[in-house]
C-alpha positions in Angstrom: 3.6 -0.2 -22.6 4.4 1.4 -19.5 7.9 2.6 -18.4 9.5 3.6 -14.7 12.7 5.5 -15.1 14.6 6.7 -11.6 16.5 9.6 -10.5 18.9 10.7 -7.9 20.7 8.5 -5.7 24.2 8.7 -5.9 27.5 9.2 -2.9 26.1 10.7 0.1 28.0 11.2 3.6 26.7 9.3 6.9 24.1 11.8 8.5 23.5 13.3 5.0 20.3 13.5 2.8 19.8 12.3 -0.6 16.5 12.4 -2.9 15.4 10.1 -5.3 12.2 9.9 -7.4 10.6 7.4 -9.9 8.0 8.7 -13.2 6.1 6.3 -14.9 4.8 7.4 -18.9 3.3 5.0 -21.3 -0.3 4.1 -21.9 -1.3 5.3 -18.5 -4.8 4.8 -17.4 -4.4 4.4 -13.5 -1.7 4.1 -11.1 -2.6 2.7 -7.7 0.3 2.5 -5.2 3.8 3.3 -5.9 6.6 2.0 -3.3 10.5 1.6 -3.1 12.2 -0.8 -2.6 15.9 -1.4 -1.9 18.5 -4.0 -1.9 21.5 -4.2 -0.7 24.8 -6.3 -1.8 24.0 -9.8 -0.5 20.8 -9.2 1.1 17.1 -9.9 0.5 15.0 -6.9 -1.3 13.1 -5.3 1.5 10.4 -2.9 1.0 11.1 0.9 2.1 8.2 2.7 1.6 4.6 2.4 0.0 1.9 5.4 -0.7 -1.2 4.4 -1.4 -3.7 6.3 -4.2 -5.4 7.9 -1.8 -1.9 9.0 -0.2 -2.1 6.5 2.8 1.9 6.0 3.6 3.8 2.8 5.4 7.3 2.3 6.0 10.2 -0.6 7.0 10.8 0.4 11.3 14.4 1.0 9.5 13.8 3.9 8.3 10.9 5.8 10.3 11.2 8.9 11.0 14.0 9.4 8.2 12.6 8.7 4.9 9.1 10.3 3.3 7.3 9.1 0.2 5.4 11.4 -1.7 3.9 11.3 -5.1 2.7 14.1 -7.9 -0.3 11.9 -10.0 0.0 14.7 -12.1 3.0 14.0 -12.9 2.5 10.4 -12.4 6.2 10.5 -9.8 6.8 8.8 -6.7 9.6 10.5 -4.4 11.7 9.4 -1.5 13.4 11.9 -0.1 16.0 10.5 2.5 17.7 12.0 5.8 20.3 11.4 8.3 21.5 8.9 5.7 23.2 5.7 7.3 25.6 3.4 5.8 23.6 0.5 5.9 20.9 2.5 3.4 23.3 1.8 1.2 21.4 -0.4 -1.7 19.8 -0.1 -5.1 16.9 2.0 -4.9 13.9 0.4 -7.1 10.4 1.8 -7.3 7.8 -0.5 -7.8 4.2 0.8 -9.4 1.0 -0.8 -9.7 -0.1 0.6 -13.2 -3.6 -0.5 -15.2 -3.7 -4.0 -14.1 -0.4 -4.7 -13.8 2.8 -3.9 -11.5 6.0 -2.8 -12.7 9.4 -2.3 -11.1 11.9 0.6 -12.2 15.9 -0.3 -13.0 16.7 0.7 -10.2 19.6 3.4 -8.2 22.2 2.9 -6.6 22.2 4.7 -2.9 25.9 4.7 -1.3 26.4 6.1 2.4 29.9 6.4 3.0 33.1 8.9 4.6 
């Protein structure tokens, strides 16, 4: 069985930076990519970020050039570290792991930009 538990998130400022990260444990063979995804109160999930194994990296236009996904496979952790935070970021955080043969999606964070 294979488990995703988040960290981080929390109250951040407009224009301020905030770090989550995501660590799978269980009966762990291989992990494949490992992306976040967010959703927001009323809205559609829409995915943030994605690395690949190999550490390939995509992300939404939204947040280009703000955001950076990283993993540790030693430590089997996906991060998101997150910069000049705006107030439409503000969403639950999930990560989302491709694991053995399967996928698997954390509980999810809560992420709140606001004055």
């Amino acid at each position: 069985q294979v488990r995703l538990v988040e960290s981080g998130g929390g109250l951040v400022q407009p224009g301020g930076s905030l770090n989550v990260s995501c660590a799978a444990s269980g009966s762990i063979f291989s992990i494949y990519n490992m992306g976040w995804y967010r959703q927001a109160l009323g809205k559609q999930r829409e995915l943030v970020a994605i690395i690949t194994s190999d550490g390939s990296t995509n992300y939404a236009d939204s947040v280009k050039g703000r955001f950076t996904i990283s993993r540790d496979n030693a430590k089997k952790t996906v991060y998101l570290q997150m910069k000049s935070l705006k107030p439409e970021d503000t969403a639950v955080y999930s990560c989302y792991v491709g694991v053995n043969d399967s996928w698997y999606w954390g509980r999810g964070t809560q992420v709140t930009v606001s004055s």
